[in-house]
DSSP file (Angstrom, degrees, kcal/mol; ACC not computed):
  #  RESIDUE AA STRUCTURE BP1 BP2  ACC     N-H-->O    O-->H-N    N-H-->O    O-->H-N    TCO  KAPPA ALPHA  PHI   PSI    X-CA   Y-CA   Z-CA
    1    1 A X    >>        0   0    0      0, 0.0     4,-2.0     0, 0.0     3,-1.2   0.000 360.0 360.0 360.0 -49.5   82.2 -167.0  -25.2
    2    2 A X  H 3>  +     0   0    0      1,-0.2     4,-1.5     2,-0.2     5,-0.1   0.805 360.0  48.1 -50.1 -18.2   81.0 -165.6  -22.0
    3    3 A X  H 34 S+     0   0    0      2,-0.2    -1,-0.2     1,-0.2     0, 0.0   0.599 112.8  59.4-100.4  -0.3   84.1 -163.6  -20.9
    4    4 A X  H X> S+     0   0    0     -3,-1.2     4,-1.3     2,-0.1     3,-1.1   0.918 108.7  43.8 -89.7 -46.0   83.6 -162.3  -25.1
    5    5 A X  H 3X S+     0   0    0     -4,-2.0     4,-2.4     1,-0.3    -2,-0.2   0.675 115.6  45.7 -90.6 -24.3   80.2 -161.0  -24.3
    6    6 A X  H 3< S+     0   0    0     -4,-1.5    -1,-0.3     2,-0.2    -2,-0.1   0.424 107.9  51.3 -59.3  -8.2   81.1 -159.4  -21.2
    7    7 A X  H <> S+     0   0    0     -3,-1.1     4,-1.9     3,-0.1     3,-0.5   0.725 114.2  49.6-114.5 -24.0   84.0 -157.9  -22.4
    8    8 A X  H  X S+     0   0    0     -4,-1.3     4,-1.8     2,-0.2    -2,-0.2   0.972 110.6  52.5 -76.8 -46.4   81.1 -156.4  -25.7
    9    9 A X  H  < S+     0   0    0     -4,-2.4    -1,-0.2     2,-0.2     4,-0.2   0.283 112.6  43.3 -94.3  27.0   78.7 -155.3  -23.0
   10   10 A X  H >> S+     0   0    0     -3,-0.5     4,-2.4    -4,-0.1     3,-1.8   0.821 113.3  48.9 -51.3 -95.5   81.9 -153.3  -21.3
   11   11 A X  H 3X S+     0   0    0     -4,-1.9     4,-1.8     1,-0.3    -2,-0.2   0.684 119.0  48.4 -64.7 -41.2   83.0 -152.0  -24.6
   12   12 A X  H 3X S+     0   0    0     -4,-1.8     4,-1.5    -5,-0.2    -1,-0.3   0.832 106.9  44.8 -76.3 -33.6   79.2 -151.1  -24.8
   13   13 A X  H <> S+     0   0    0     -3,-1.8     4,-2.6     2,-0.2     5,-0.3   0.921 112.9  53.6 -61.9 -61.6   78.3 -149.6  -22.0
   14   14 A X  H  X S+     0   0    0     -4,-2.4     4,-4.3     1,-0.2    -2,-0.2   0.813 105.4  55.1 -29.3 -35.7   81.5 -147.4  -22.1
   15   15 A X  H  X S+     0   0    0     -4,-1.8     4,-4.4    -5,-0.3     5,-0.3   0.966 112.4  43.4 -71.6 -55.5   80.6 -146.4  -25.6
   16   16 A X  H  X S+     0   0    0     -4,-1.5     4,-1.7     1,-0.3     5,-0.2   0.952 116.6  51.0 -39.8 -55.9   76.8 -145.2  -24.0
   17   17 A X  H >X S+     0   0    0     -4,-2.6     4,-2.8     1,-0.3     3,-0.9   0.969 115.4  35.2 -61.4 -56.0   78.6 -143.7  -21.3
   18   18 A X  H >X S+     0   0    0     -4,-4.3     4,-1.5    -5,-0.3     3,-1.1   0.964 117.0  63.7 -62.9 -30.2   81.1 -141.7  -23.4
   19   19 A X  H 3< S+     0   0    0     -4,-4.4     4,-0.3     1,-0.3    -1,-0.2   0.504 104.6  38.8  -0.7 -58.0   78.3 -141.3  -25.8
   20   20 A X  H << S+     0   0    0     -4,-1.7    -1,-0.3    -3,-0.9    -2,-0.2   0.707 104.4  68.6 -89.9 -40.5   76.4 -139.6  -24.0
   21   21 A X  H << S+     0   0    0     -4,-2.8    -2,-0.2    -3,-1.1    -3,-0.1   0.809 103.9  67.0 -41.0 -48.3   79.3 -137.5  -22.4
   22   22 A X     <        0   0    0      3,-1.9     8,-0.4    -4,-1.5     7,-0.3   0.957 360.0 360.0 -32.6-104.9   79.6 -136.1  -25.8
   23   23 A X              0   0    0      2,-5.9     6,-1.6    -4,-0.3    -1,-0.7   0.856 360.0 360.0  25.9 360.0   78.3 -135.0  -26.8
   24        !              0   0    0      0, 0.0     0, 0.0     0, 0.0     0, 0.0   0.000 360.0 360.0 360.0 360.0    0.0    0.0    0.0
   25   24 A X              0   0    0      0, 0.0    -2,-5.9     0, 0.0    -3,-1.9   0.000 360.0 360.0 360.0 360.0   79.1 -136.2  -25.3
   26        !              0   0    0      0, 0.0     0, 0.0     0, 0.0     0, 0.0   0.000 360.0 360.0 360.0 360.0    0.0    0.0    0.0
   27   25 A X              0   0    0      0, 0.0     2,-2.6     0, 0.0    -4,-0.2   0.000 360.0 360.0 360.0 -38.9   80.9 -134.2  -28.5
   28   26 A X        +     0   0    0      1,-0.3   121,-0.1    49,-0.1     3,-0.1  -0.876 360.0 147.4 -65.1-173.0   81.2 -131.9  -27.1
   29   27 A X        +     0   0    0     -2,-2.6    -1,-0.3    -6,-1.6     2,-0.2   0.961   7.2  66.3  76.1 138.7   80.9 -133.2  -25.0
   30   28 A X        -     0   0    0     -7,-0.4    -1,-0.4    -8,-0.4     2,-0.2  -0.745  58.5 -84.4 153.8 161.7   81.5 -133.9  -21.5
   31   29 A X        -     0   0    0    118,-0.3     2,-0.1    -2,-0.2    18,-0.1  -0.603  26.8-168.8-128.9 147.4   80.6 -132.1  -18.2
   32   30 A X        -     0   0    0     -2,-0.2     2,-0.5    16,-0.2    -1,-0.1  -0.219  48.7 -49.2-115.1-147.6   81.8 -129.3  -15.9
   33   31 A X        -     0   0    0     18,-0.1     2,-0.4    -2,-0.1    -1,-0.1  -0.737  62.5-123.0 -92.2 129.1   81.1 -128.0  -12.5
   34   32 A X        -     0   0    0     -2,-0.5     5,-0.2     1,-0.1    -1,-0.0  -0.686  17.4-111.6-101.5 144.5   77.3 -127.3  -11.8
   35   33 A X     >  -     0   0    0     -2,-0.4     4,-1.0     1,-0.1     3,-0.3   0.287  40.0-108.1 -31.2 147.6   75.8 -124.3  -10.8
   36   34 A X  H  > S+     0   0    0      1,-0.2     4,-1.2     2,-0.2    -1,-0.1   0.864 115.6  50.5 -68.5 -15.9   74.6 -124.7   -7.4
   37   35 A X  H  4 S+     0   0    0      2,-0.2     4,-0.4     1,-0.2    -1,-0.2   0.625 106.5  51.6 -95.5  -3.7   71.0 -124.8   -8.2
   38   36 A X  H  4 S+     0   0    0     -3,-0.3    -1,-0.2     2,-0.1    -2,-0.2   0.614 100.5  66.6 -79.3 -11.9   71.3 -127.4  -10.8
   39   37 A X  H  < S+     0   0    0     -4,-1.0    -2,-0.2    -5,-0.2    -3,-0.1   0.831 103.9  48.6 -37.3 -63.1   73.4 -129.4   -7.8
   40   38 A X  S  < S+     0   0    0     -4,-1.2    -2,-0.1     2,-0.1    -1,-0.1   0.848 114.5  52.3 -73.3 -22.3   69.7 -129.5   -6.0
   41   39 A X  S    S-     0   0    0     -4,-0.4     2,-0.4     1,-0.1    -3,-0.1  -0.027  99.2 -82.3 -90.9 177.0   68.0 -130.8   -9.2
   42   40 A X        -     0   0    0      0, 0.0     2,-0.2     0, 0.0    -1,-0.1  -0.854  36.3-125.9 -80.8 144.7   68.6 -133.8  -11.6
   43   41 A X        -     0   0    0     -2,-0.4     2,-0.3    -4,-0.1    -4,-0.1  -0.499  24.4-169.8 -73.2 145.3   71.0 -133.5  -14.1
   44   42 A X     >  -     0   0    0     -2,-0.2     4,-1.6     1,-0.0    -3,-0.0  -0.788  39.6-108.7-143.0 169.3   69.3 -134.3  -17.2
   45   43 A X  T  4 S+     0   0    0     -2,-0.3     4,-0.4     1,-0.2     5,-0.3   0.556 124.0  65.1 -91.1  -9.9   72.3 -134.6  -20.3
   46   44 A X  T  > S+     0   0    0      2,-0.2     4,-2.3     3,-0.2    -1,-0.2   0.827  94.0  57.9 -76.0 -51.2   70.7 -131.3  -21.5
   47   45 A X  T  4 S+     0   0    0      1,-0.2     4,-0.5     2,-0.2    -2,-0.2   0.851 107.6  46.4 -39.0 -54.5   72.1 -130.0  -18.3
   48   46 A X  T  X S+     0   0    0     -4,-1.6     4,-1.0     2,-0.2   -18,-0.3   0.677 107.1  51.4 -90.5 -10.4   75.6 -131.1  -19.3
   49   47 A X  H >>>S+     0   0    0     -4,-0.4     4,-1.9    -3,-0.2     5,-0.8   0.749 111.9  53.1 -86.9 -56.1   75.9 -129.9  -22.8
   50   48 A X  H 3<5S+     0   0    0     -4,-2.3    -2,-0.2     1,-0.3    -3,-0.1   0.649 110.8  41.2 -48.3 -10.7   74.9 -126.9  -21.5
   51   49 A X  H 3>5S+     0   0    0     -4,-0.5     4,-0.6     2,-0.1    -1,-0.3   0.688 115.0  50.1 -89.6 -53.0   77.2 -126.9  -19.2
   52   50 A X  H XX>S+     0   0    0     -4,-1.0     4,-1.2    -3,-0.6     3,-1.2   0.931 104.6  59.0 -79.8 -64.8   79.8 -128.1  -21.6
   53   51 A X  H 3X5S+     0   0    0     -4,-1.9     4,-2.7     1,-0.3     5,-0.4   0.955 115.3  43.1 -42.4 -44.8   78.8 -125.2  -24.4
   54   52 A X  H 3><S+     0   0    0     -5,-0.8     4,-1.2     2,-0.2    -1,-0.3   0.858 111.4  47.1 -76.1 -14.5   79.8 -122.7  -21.3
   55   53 A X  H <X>S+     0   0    0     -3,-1.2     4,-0.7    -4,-0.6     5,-0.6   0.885 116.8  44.6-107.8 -86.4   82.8 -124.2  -20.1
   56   54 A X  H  X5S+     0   0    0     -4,-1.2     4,-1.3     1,-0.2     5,-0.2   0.802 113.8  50.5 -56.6 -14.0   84.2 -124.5  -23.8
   57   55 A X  H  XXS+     0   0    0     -4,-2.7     5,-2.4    -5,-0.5     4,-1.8   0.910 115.9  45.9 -57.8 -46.1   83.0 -120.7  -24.8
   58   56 A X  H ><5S+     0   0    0     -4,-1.2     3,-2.2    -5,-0.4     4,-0.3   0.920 121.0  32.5 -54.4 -81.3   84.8 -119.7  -21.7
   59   57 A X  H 3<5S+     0   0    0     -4,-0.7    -1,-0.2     1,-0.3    -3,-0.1   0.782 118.9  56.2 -53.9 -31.3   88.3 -121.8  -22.2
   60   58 A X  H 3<<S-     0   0    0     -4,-1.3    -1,-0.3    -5,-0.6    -2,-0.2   0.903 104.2-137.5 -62.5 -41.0   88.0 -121.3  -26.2
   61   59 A X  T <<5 -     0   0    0     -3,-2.2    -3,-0.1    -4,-1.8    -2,-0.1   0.903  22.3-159.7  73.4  46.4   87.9 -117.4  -25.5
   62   60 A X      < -     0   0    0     -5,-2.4     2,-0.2    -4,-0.3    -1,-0.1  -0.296   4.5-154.0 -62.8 153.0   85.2 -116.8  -28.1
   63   61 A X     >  -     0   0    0      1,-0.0     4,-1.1     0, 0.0     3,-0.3  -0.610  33.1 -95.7-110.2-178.5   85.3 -113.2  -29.0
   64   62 A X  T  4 S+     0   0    0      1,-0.3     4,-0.1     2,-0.2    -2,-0.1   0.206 115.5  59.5 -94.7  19.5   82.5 -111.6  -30.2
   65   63 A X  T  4 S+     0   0    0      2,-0.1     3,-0.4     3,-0.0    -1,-0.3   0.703 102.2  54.2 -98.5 -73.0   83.3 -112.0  -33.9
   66   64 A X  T >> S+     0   0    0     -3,-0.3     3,-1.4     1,-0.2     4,-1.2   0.636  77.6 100.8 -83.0 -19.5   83.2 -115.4  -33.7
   67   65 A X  H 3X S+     0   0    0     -4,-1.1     4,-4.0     1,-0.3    -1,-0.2   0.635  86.6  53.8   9.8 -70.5   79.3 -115.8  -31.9
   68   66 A X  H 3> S+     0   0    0     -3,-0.4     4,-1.9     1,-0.3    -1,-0.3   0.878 115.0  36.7 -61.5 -62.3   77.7 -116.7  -35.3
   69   67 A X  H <> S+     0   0    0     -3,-1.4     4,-0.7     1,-0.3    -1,-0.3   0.866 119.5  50.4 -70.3 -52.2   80.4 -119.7  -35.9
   70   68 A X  H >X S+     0   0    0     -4,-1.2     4,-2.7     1,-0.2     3,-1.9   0.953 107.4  56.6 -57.2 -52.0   80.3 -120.6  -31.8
   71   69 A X  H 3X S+     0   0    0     -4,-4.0     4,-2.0     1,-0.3     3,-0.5   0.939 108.0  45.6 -47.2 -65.6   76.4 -120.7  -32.1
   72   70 A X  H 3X S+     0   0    0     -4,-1.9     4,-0.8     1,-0.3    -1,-0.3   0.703 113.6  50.1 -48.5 -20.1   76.6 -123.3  -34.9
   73   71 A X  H XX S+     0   0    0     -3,-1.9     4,-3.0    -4,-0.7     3,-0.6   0.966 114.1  45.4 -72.8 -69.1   79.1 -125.2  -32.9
   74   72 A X  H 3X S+     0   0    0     -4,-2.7     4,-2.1    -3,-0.5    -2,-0.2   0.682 107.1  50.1 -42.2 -46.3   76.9 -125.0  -30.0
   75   73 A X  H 3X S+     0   0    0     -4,-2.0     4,-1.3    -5,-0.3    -1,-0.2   0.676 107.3  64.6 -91.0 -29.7   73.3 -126.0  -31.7
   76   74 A X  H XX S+     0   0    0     -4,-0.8     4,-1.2    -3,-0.6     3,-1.0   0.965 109.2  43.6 -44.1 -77.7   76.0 -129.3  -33.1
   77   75 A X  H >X S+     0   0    0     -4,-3.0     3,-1.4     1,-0.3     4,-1.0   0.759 115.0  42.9 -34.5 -75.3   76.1 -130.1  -29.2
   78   76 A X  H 3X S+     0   0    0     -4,-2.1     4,-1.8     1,-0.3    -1,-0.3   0.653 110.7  50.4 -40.6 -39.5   72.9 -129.8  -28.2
   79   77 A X  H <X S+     0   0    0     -4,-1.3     4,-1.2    -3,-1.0    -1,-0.3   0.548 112.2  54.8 -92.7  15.0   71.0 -131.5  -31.1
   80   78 A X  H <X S+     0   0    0     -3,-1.4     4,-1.9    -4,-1.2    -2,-0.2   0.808 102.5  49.5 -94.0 -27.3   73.5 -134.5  -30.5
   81   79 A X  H  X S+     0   0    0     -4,-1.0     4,-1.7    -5,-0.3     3,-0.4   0.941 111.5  56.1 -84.9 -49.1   72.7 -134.8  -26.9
   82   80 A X  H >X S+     0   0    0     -4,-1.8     4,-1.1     2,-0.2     3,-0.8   0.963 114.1  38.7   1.8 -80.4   69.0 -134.8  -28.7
   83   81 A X  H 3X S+     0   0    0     -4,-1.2     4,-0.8     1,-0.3    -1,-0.2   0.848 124.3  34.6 -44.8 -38.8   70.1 -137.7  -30.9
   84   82 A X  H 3X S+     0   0    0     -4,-1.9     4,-1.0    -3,-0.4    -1,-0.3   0.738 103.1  79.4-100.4 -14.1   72.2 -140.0  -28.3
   85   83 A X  H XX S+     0   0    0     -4,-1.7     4,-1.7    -3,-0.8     3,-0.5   0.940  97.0  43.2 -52.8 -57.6   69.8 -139.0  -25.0
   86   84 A X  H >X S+     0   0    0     -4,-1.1     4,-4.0     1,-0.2     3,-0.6   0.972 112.7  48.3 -29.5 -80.3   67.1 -141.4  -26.0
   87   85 A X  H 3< S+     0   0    0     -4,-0.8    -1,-0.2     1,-0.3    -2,-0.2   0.471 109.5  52.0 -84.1  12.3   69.1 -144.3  -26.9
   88   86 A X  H <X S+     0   0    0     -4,-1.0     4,-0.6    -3,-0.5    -1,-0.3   0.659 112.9  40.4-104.4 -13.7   71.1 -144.2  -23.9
   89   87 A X  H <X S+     0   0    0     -4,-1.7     4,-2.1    -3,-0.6    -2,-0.2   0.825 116.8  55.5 -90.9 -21.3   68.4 -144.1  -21.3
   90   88 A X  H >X S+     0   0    0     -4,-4.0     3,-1.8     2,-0.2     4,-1.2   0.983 115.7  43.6 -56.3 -74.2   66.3 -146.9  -23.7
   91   89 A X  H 34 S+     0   0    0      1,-0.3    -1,-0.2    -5,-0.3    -2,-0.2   0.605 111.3  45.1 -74.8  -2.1   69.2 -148.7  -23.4
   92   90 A X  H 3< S+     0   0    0     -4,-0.6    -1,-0.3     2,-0.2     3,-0.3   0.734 110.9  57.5 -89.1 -26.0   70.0 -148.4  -20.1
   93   91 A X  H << S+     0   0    0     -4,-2.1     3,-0.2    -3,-1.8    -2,-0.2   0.670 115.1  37.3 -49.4 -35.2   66.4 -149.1  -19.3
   94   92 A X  S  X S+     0   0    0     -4,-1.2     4,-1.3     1,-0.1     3,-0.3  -0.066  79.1 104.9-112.2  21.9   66.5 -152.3  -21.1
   95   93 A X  T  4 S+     0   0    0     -3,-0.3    -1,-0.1    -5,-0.3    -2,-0.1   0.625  76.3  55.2-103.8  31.3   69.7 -153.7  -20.5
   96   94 A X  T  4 S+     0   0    0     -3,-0.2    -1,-0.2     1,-0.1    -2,-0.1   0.520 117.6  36.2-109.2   2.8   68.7 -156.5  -17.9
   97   95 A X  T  4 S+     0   0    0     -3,-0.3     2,-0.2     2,-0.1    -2,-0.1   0.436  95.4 102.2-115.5  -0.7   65.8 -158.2  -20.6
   98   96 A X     <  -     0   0    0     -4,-1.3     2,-0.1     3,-0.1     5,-0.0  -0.728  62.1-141.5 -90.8 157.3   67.7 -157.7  -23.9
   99   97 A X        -     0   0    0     -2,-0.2     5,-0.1     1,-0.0     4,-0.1  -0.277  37.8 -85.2 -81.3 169.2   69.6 -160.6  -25.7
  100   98 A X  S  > S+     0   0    0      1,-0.2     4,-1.7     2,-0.2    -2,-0.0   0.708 119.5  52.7 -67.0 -20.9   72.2 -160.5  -27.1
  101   99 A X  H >> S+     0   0    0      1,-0.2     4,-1.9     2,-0.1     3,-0.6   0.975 110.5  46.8 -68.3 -54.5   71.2 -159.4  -30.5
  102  100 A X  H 34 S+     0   0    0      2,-0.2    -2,-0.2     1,-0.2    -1,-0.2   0.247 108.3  62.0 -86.7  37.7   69.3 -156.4  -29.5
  103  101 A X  H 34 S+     0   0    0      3,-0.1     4,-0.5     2,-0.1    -1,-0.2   0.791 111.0  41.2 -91.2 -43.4   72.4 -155.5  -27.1
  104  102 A X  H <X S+     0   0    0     -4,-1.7     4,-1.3    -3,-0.6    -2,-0.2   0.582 108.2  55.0 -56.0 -33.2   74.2 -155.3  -30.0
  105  103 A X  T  < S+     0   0    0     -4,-1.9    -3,-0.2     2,-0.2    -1,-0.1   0.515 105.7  52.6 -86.4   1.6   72.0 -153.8  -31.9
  106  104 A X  T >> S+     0   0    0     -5,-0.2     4,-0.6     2,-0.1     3,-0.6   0.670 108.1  55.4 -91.2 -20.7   71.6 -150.9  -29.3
  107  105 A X  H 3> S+     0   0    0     -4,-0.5     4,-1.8     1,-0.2     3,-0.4   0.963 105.7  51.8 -30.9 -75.7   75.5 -150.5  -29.4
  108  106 A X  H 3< S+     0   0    0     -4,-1.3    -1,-0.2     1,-0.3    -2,-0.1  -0.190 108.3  45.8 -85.8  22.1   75.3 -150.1  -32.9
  109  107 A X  H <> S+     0   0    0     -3,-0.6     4,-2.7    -2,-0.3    -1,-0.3   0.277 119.5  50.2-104.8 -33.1   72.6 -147.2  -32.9
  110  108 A X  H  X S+     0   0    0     -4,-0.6     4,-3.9    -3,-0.4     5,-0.2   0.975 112.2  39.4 -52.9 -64.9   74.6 -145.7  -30.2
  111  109 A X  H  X>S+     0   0    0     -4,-1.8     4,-2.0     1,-0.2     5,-0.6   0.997 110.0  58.2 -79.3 -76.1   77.5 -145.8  -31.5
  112  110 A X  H >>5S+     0   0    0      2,-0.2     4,-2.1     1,-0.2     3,-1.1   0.784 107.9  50.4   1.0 -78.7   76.3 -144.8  -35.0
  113  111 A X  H 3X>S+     0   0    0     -4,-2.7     4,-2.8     1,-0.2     5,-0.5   0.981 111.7  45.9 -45.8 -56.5   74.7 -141.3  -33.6
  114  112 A X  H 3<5S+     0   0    0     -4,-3.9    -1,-0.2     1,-0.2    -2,-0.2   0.603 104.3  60.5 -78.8   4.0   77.5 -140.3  -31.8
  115  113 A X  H <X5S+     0   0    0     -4,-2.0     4,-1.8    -3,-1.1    -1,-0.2   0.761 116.5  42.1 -81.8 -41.2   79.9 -141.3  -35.1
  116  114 A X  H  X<S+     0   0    0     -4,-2.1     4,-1.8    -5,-0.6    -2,-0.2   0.717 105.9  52.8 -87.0 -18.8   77.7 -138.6  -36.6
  117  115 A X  H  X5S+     0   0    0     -4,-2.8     4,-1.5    -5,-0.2     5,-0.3   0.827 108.0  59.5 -79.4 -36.7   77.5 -136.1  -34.1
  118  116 A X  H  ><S+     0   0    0     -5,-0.5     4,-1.9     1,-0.2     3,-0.3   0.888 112.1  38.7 -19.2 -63.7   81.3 -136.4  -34.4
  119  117 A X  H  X S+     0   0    0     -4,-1.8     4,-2.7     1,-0.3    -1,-0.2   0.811 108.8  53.2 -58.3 -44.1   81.1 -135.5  -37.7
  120  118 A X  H  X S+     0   0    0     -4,-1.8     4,-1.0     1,-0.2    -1,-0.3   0.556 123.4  41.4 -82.4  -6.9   78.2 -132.6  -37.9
  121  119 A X  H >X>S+     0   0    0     -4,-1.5     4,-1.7    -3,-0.3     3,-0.7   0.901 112.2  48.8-110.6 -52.9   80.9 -131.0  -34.8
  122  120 A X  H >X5S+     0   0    0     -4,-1.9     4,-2.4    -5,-0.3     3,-1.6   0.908 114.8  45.8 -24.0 -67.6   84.1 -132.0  -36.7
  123  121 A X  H 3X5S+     0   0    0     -4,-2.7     4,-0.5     1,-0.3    -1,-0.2   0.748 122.1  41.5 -64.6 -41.1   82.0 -130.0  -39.9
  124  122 A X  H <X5S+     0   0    0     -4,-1.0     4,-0.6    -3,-0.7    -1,-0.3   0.714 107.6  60.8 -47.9 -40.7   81.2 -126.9  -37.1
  125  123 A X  H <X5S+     0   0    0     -4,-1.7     4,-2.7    -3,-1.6     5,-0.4   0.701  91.9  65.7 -87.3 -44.2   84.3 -126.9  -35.6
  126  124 A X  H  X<S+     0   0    0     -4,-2.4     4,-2.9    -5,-0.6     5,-0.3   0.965 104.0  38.6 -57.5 -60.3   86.6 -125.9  -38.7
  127  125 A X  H  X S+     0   0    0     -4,-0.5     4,-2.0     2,-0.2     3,-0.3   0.974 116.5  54.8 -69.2 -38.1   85.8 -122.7  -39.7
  128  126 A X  H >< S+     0   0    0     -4,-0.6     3,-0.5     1,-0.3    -2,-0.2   0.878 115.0  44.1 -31.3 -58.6   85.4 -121.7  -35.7
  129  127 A X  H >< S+     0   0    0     -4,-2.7     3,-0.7     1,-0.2    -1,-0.3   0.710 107.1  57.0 -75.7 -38.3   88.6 -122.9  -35.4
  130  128 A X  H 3< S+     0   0    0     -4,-2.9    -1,-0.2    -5,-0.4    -2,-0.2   0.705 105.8  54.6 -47.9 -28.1   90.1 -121.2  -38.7
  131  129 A X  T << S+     0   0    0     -4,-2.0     2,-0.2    -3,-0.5    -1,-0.2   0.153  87.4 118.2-107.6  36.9   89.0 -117.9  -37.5
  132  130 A X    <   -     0   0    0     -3,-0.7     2,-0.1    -5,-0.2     3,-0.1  -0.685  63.5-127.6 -93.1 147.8   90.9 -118.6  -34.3
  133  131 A X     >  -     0   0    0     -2,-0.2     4,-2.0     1,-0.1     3,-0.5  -0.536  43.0 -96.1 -83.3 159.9   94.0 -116.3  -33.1
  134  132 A X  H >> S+     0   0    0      1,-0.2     3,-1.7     2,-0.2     4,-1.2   0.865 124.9  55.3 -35.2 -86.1   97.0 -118.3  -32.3
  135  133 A X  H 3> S+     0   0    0      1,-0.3     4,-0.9     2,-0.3     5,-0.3   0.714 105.4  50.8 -10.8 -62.0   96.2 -118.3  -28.9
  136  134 A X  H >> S+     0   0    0     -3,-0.5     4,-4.0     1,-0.2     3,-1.7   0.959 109.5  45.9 -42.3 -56.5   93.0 -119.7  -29.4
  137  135 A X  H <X S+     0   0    0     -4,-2.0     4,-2.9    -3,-1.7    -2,-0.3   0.968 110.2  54.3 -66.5 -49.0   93.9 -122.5  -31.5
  138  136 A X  H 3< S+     0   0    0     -4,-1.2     4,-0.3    -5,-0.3    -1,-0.2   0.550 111.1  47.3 -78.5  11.2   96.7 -123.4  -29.2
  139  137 A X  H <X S+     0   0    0     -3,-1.7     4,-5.1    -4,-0.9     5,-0.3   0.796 113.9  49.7 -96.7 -54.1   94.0 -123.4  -26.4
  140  138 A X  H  X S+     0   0    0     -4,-4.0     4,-2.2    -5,-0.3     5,-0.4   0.875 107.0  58.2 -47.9 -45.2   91.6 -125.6  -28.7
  141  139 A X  H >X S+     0   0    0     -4,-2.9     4,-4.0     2,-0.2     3,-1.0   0.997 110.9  34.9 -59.3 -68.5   94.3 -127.7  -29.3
  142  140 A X  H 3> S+     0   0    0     -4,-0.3     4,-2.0     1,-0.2     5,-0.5   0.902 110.4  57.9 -32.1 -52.5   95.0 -128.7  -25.9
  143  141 A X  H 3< S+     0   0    0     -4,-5.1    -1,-0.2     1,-0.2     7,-0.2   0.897 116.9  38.7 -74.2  -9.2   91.7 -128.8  -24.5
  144  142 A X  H << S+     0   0    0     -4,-2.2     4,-0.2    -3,-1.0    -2,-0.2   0.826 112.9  56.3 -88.7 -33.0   90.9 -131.4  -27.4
  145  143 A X  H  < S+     0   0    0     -4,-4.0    -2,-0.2    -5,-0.4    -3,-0.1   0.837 112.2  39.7 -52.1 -34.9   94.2 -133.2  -27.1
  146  144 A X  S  < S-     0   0    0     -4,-2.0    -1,-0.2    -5,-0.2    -2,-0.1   0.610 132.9 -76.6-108.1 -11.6   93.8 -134.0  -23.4
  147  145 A X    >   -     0   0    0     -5,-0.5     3,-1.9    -4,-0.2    -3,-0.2   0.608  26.2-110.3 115.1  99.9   90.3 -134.7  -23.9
  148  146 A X  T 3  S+     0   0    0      1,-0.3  -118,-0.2    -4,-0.2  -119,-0.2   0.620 113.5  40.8 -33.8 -36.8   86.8 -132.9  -24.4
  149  147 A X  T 3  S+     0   0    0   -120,-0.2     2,-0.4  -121,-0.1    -1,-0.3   0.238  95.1  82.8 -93.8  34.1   85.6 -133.9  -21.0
  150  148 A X  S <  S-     0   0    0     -3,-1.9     2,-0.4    -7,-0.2    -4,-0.1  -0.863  91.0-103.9-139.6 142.0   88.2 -133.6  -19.0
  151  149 A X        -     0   0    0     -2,-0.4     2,-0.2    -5,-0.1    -2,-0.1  -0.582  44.8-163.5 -74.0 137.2   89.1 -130.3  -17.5
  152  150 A X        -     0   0    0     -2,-0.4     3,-0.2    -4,-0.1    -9,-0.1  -0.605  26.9-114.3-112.6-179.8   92.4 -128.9  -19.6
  153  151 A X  S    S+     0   0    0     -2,-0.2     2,-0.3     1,-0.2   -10,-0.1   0.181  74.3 125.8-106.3  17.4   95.0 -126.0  -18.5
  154  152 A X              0   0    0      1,-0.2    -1,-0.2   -15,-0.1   -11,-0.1   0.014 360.0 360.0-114.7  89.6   94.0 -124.0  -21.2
  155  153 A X              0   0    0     -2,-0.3    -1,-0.2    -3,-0.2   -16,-0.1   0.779 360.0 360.0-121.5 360.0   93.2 -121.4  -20.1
């Protein structure tokens, strides 16, 4: 029973972690400017980061802005949604039980199932009005993994 509940507050944390990353959907993080390097990195920090880093490797053109924006404003109000309820739960996770451990998992996990979506729901037409090239850049850099630096570029 112990080594079960260790192995859900693994599974849980990871989920915060990637969560958060997303934006993670987007999300996930690149190399920071050097004067965000002196500062704290705040998850605002890293979408923002993440919004430049995938305009750049995507090759938005200037055509596509309007569609990128919507993409973009996805990222950012997910990092909104999941910011909160990973530093609440990282704040609390040496006095919660195991019900509300779980039930901070499952709020977690929840937002970022829906920022999934609202980026999935962004992503498509951006991505329909992509040149081959693009899309076969898009593809990759989602294939190998949103946070992870990819070779297409």
């Amino acid at each position: 029973m112990r080594q079960d509940m260790l192995s859900i507050r693994r599974a849980s944390v990871r989920a915060a972690a990637v969560g958060a990353s997303i934006t993670t959907i987007a999300l996930g993080s690149g190399p920071l400017l050097a004067a965000q390097a002196a500062a704290p990195v705040t998850g605002a920090d890293r979408v923002e980061t993440r919004i430049h880093d995938m305009h750049a490797t995507l090759k938005i053109s200037a055509d596509q802005e309007n569609q990128w924006g919507q993409v973009a404003q996805v990222m950012r109000d997910t990092e909104k949604t999941m910011e909160p309820l990973v530093k609440d739960r990282q704040s609390n996770a040496k006095t919660m039980n195991a019900v509300d451990d779980l039930k901070s998992y499952v709020e977690i996990t929840r937002a970022h199932a829906q920022g999934a979506e609202n980026f999935a729901t962004a992503f498509e037409p951006l991505y329909a009005a992509m040149t081959a090239d693009q899309k076969k850049g898009a593809d990759t850099l989602f294939r190998n993994g949103i946070g992870k630096k990819s070779k297409a570029k």
